[in-house]
C-alpha positions in Angstrom: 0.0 0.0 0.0 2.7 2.3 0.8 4.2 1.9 -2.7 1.0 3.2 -4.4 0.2 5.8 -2.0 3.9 7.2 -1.8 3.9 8.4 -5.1 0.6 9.2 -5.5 0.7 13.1 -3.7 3.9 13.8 -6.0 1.5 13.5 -9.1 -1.8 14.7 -7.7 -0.5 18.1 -7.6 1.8 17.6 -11.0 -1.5 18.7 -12.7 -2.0 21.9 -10.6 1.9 23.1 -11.1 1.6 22.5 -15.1 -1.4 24.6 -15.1 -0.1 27.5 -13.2 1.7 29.4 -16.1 -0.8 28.9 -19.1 -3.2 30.3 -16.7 -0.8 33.7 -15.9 -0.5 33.8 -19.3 -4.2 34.3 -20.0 -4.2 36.5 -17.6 -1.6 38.8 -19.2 -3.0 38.4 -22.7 -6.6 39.4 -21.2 -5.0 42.7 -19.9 -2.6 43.1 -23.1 -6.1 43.0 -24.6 -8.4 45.2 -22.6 -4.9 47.9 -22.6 -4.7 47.8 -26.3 -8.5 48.1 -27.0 -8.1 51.5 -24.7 -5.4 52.6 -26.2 -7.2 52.2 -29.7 -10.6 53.9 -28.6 -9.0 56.7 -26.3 -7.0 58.0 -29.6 -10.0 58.0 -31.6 -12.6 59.1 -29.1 -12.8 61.8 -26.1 -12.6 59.8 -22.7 -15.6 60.9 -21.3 -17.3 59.3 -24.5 -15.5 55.9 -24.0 -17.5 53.2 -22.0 -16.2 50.1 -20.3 -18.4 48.2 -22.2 -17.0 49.4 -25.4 -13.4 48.5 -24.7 -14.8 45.2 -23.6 -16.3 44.5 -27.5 -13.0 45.8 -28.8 -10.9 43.8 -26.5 -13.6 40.8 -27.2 -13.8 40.3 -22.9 -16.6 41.0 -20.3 -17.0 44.3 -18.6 -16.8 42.4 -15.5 -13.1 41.3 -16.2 -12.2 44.8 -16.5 -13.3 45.4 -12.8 -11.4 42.6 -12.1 -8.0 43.5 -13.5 -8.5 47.1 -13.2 -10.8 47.9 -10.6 -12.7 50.8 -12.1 -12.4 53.2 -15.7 -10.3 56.0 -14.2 -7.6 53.2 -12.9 -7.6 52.0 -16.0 -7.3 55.2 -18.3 -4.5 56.2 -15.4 -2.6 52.9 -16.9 -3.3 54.0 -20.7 -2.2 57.4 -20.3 1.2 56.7 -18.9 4.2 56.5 -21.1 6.2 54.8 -18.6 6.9 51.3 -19.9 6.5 52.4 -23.1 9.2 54.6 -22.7 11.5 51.8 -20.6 11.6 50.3 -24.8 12.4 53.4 -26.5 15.3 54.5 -24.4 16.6 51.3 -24.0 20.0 51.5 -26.4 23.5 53.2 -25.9 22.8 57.0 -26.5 25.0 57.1 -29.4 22.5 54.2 -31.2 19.7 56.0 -30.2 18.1 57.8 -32.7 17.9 54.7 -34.9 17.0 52.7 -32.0 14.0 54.5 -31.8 12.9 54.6 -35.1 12.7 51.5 -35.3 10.9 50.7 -32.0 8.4 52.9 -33.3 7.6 51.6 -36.8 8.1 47.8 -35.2 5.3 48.7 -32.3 2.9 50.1 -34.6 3.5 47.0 -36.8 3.8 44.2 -34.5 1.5 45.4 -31.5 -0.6 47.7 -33.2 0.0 50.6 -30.6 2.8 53.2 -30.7 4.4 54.4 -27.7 4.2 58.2 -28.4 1.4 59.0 -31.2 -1.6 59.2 -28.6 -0.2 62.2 -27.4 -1.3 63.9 -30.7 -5.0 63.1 -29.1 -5.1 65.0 -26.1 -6.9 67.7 -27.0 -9.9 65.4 -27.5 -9.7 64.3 -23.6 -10.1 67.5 -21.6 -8.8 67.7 -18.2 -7.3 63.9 -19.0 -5.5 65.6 -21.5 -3.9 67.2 -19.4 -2.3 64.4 -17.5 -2.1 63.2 -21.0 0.1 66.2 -21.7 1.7 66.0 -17.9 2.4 62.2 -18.4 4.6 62.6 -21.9 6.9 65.2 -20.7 8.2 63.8 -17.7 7.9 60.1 -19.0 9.3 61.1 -22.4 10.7 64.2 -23.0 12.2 65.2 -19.8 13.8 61.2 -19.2 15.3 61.8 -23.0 16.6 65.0 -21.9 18.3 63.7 -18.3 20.4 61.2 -20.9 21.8 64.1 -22.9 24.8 66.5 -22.5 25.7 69.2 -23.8 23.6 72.4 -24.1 19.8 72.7 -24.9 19.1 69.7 -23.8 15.3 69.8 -23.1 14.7 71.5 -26.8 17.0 68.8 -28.4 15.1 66.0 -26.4 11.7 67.9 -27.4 13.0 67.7 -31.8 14.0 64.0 -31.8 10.5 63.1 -30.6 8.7 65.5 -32.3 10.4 63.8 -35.5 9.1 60.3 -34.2 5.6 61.6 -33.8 5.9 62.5 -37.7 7.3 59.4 -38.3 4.3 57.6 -36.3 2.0 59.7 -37.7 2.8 58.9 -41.4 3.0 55.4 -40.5 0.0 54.4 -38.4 -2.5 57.3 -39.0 -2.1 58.8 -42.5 -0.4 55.2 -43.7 1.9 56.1 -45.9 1.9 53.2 -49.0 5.5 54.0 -49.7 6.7 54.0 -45.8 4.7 51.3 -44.8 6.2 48.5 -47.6 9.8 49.4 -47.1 11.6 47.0 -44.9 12.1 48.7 -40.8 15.5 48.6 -41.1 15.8 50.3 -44.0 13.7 53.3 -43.1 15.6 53.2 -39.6 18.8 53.7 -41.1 17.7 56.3 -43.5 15.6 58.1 -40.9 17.9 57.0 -37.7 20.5 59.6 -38.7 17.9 62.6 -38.4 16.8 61.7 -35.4 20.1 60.9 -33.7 21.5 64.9 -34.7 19.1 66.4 -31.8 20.6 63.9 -29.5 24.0 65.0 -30.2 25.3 68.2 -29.2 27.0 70.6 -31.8 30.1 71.0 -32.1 32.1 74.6 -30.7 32.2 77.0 -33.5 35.2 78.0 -34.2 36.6 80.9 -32.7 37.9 83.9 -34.8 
C-alpha cells in the first residue's frame, strides 16, 4: 500500500503546477487585450465618451473582467495614459545608437502590436482635463527622461526635436499610412531616418573661434 500511496501526492499536484503558467498567461494576454482596446478607442474618441463596455467589445472580454484587473475606468485610463513602460523600450540603447534605435521601436510597435508608444499624445486635446495628464504624463515620461540622458547644451529643446520627428514618423505610419513607408523594410527606413533623429541627440560642435 505504501508503494502506491507514496507516489501518489507527488503526481496529484503535478497537474496543478503545469497549469499554473498557461493560466498567468491568460491573464496577461486578457489585460494586453483590454490595454490595447483603450489605447485604440482613447485615440480616436474623447474619454468621457468611451464606455467600459466598449473596450470590452473591442478587446472581445466582459465588462466584468475589467473590474477585475483594473478595478474601475479611471484606474484603468490612469494605466493607458502613462508613457512609462513604453518609454523603458524606447530608451533602451546606448545613446550614441539611439536615434535609430527608436525609429525602429516605433515603426516595429505600430506593426507588430498595433499601438505606438508616443502617437496618442497627438490626441489630447480630445480628452479635456485627462489631457492634461495626458500632456503631464509625456513630458516627464518622455521628454524630460530623454533630456536627463543628454549632454551638452539645450538639452530639453533637443530631447523635445528628436521626438517630435518620431511623432511625424508615427503619424505617417499608423495614421495617415503612408503606402511608400509602410512597404519598405524597418531597417531600412531606420537607417535612413535613424541619422535625423540621432543629430538632436548629439550636441553641436564649438564653433570656431575667430
Amino acid at each position: 500500500m505504501s508503494a502506491v500511496s507514496t507516489p501518489s501526492g507527488p503526481r496529484a499536484a503535478a497537474p496543478a503546477d503545469r497549469g499554473t503558467a498557461p493560466a498567468r498567461r491568460d491573464a496577461e494576454a486578457t489585460r494586453t487585450a483590454i490595454l490595447k482596446a483603450a489605447r485604440y478607442l482613447l485615440a480616436r474618441h474623447a474619454h468621457a465618451d468611451i464606455t467600459l463596455r466598449a473596450v470590452a467589445e473591442r478587446a472581445g472580454v466582459s465588462p466584468p473582467l475589467i473590474l477585475k484587473y483594473f478595478g474601475n475606468k479611471d484606474a484603468l485610463f490612469a494605466r493607458v495614459m502613462s508613457f512609462d513602460t513604453d518609454a523603458d523600450d524606447l530608451l533602451d540603447a546606448p545613446l550614441d545608437e539611439l536615434g535609430r534605435h527608436m525609429v525602429r521601436h516605433v515603426l516595429a510597435s505600430q506593426r507588430d502590436r498595433g499601438a505606438d508608444p508616443l502617437v496618442r499624445i497627438a490626441f489630447a486635446p480630445l480628452h479635456g482635463e485627462h489631457g492634461e495628464v495626458l500632456r503631464a504624463n509625456f513630458r516627464a515620461q518622455v521628454t524630460e527622461r530623454l533630456a536627463a540622458r543628454l549632454t551638452g547644451p539645450d538639452r530639453g529643446l533637443r530631447a523635445e526635436l528628436a521626438v517630435a520627428g518620431l511623432l511625424g514618423l508615427g503619424v505617417m505610419y499608423g495614421v495617415a499610412r503612408g503606402p511608400h513607408l509602410r512597404g519598405t523594410d524597418l531597417d531600412a527606413i531606420a537607417d535612413r531616418y535613424g541619422p535625423l533623429v540621432q543629430v538632436q541627440l548629439t550636441p553641436l560642435p564649438d564653433a570656431p573661434r575667430p
